[in-house]
C-alpha positions in Angstrom: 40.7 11.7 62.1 41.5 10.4 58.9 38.9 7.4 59.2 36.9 10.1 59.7 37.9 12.4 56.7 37.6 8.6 54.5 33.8 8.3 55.7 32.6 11.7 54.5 34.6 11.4 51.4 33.1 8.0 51.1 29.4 9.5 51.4 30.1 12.1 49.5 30.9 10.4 46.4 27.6 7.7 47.3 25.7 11.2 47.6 27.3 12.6 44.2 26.0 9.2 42.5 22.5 9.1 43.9 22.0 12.8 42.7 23.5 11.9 39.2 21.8 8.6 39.2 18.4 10.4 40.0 18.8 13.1 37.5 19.6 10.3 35.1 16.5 8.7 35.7 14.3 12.1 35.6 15.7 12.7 31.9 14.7 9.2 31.1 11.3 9.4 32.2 10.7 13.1 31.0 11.9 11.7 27.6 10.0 8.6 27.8 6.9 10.7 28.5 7.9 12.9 25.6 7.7 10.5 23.5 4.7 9.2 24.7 3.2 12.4 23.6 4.4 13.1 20.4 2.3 12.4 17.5 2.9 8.9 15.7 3.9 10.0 12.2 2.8 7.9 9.9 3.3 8.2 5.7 0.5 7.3 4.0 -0.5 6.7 0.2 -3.9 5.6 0.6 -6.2 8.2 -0.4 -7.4 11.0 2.4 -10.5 10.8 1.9 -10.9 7.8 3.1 -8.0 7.3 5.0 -7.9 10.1 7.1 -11.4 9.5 8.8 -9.9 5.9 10.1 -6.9 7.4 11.6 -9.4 9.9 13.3 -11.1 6.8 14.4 -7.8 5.3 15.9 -7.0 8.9 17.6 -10.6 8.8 19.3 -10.2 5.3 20.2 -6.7 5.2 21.7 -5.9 8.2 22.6 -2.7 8.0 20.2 -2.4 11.1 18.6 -1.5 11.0 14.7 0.3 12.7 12.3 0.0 11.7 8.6 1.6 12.8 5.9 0.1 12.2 2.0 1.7 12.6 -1.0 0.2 13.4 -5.0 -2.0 11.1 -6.8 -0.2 10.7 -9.5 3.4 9.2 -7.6 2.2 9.0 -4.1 3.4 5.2 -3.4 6.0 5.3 -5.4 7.0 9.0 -3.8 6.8 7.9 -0.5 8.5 5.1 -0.6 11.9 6.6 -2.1 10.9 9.0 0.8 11.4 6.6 3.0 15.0 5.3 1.3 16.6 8.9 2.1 15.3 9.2 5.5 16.7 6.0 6.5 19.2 7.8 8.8 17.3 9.7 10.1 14.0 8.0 9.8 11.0 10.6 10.2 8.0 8.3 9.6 7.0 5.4 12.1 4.6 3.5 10.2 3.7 3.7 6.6 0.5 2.8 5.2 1.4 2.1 1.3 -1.8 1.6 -0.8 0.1 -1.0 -2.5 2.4 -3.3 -1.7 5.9 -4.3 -3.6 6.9 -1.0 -2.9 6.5 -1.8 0.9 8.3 -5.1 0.0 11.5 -3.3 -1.4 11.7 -1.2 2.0 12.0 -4.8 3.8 14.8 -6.1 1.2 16.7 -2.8 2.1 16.4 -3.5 5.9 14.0 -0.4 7.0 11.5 -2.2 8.4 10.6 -3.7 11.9 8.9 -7.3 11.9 5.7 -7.3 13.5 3.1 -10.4 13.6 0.3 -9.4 16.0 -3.6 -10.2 16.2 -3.7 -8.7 12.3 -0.9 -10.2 10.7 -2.7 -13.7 12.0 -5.7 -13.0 10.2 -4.4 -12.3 6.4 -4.1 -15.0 3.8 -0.2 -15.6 3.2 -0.2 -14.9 -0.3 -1.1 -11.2 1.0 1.7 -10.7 3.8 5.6 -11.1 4.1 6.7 -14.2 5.7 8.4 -12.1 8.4 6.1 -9.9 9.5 7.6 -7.0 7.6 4.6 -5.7 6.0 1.0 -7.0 5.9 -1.2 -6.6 3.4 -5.0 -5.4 3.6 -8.3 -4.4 1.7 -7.6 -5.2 -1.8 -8.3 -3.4 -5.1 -8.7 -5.4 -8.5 -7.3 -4.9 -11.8 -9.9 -4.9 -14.1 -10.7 -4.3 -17.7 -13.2 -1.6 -17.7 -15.8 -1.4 -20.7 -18.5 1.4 -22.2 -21.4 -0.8 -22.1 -22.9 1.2 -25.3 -20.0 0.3 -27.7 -18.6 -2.6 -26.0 -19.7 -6.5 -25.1 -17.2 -7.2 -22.4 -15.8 -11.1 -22.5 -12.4 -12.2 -21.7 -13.2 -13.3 -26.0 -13.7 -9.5 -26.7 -10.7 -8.5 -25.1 -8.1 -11.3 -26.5 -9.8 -10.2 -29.7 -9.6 -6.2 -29.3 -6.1 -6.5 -27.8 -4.8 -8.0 -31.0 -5.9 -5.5 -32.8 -5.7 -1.4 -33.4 -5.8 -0.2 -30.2 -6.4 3.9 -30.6 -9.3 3.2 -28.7 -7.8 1.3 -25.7 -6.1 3.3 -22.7 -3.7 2.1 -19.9 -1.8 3.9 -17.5 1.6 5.1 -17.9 3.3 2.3 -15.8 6.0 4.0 -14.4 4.0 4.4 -11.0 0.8 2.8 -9.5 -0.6 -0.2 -9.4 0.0 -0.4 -13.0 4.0 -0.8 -12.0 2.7 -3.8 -9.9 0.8 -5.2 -12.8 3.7 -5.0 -14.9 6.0 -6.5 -12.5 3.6 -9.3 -12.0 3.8 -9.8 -15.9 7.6 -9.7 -15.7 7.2 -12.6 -13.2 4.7 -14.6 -15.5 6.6 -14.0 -18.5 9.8 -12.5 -17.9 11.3 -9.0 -19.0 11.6 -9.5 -22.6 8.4 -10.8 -23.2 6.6 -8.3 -21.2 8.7 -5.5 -23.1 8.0 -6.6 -26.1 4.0 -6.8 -25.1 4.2 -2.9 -24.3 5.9 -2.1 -27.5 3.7 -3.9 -29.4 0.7 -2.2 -27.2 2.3 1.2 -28.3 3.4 0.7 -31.7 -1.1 -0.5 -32.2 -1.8 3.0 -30.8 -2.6 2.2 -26.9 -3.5 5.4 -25.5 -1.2 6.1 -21.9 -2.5 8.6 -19.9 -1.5 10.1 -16.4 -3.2 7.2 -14.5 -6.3 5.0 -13.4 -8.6 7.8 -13.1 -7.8 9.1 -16.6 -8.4 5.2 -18.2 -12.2 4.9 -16.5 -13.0 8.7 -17.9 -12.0 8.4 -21.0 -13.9 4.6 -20.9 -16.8 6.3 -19.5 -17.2 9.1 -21.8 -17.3 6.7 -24.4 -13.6 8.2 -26.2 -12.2 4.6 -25.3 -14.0 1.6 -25.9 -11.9 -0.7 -23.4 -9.4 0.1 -21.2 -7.0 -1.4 -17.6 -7.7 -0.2 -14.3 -8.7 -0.7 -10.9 -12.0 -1.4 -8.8 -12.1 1.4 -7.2 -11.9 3.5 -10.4 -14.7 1.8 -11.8 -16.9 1.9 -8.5 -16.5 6.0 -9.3 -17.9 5.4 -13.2 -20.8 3.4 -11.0 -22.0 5.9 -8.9 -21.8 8.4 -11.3 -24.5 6.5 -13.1 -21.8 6.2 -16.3 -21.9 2.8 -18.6 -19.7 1.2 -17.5 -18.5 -2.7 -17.1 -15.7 -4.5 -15.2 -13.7 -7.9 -16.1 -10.8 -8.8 -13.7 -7.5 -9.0 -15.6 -6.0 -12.3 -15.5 -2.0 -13.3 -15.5 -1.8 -17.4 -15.6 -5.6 -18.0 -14.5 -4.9 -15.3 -11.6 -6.7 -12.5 -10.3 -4.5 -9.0 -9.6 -5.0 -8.2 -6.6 -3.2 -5.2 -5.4 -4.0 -4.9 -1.4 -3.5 -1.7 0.6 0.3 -2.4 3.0 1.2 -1.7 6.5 4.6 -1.5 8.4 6.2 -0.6 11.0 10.0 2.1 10.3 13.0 0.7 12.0 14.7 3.0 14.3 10.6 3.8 15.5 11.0 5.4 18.9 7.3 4.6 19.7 7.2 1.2 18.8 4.1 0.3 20.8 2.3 2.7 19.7 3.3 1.9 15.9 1.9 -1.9 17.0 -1.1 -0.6 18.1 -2.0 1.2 14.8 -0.8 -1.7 12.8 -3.3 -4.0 14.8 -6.3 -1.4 14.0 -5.2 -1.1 10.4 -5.1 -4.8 10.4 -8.4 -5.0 11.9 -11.8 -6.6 10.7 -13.8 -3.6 11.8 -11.4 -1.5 8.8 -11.4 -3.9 5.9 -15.4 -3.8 6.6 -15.3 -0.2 6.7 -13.2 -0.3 3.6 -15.4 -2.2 2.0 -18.4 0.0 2.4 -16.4 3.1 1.5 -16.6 4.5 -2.1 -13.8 2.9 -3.4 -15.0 -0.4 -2.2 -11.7 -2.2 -0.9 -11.8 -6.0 -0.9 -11.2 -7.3 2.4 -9.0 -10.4 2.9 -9.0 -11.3 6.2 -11.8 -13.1 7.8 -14.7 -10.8 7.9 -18.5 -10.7 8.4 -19.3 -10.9 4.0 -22.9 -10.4 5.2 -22.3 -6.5 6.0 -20.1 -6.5 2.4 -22.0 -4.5 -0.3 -23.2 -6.7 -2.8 -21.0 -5.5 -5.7 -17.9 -6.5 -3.1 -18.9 -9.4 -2.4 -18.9 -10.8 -6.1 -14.9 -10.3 -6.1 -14.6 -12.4 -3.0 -13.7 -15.5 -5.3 -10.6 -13.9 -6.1 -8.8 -14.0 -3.2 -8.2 -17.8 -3.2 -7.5 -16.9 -7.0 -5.0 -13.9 -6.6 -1.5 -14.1 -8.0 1.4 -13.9 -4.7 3.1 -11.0 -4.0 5.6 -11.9 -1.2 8.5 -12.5 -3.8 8.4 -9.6 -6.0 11.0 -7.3 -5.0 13.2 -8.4 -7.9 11.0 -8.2 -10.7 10.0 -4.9 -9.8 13.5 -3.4 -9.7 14.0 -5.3 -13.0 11.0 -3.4 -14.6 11.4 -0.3 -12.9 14.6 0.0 -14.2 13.3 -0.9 -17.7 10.4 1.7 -17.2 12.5 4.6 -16.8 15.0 3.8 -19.5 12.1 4.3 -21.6 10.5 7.5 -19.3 13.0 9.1 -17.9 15.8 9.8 -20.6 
């Protein structure tokens, strides 16, 4: 009798853990599946009207739905990366698409990002990527000098000459943000933080004109109030269709093009990690530096490409790529300039 009583105690403890082991399972599949649905959120600084059409691309393509957030023109990369810092807890985003890439960088030296080295890490340049797959860089802009063709001969001559004069009728943008930061913290590199500090008081003390950002430079260029001024390609490529006078010079640090690419990487703590890869690969792809390329803003694409469907006035920067100044080591000359930058912004 008590054999017996032992069996059905036996079986009904075996019965109690098949029915907790298949409830287990059922909440582990209803949440996998969850999370298979949710959207993959993804932060992005690039600008919307260009990038949101591509992630509608990679929605239609997939089947992976998206959810992007954007942030102000002004602070955007710059916003979204601090973003990032105070979410790392409780990370929100899964993959963020910076439209630069030192501030990705400083979200790898803090340990918030995932390595990934898949098909489109393989087919960047190295001076473009991190060496751990922590970020991969894409479709470049160009830092430029940007001219008025009516009151201006632009030669690297001119400028040397112009910049060391008066310069009430040269604009920059404030560096505090953009990819004038990144310029600035290439600078710091070149020269180191003294030097460049005392370039920028010496730019200010001549009467530089700082406005709000690239887009103010290239207008006031354009409209002839500035004679010369520092910006990007894709700033100029707006004065060009607009028919304004306009002419473009890269800026050079050491005999080295500034070549500030679009970023891509993948959030630790990501609970769809596969579907974070597969939007890296299409980010990463040759079919979106092409289409980058032939957008308004004319992005410069690094990896290997087809150069015959790149629009001519592309194509002339391609030179630069070999020529481009490294950005994998960075991290701590931007902090070091940063920091400077907001002593002298933020008091």
């Amino acid at each position: 009798m008590n054999q017996i009583k032992g069996r059905r105690t036996r079986s009904g403890w075996l019965m109690l853990a098949l029915i907790e082991f298949a409830v287990i399972l059922m909440l582990g599949l209803v949440f996998y599946f969850q999370n298979q649905d949710e959207a993959l959120v993804i932060y992005c600084a690039h600008d919307s009207v260009f990038s949101e059409k591509i992630l509608k691309q990679f929605e239609q393509q997939t089947g992976i739905k998206v959810e992007p957030r954007f942030d102000t023109e002004a602070t955007k990369s710059l916003g979204l990366t601090n973003l990032i810092i105070r979410e790392k807890d409780h990370p929100q985003c899964d993959v963020f698409w910076n439209n630069q890439a030192l501030g990705t960088a400083v979200l790898k030296d803090q340990g918030l990002l995932e390595s990934y080295q898949g098909p489109g890490y393989d087919r960047i340049p190295a001076a473009f990527k991190d060496p751990d797959g922590c970020w991969t860089g894409f479709a470049a802009r160009l830092r430029v000098y940007i001219a008025n063709t009516e009151s201006y001969s632009l030669t690297y001559e001119n400028v040397e000459t112009t910049l060391a004069g008066q310069l009430n009728q040269v604009a920059i943008a404030k560096p505090l943000y953009g990819t004038t930061l990144s310029h600035f913290a290439i600078l710091c590199d070149a020269w180191g933080l003294d030097r460049l500090q005392e370039w920028y008081h010496s730019l200010q003390e001549r009467g530089i004109q700082v406005t709000s950002g690239n887009s103010s430079v290239k207008n006031l260029v354009a409209s002839g109030a500035c004679i010369l001024g520092f910006t990007d390609t894709d700033d100029y490529f707006v004065a060009v269709d607009a028919g304004q006078p306009v002419s473009a010079l890269p800026v050079l640090v050491e005999e080295k093009a500034l070549l500030i690419p679009n970023s891509v990487a993948i959030i630790k703590g990501t609970k769809r990690r596969k579907q974070a890869e597969a939007l890296v690969d299409y980010l990463l792809s040759a079919e979106v530096e092409l289409e980058l390329s032939q957008s308004q803003s004319r992005q410069i694409p690094l990896g290997t490409v087809n150069w015959d469907l790149v629009p001519e006035d592309v194509q002339k920067y391609r030179p630069y790529i070999q020529q481009a100044y490294p950005l994998s080591d960075l991290v701590q000359q931007r902090k070091l300039t940063l920091d400077w930058l907001k002593s002298e912004y933020l008091k």
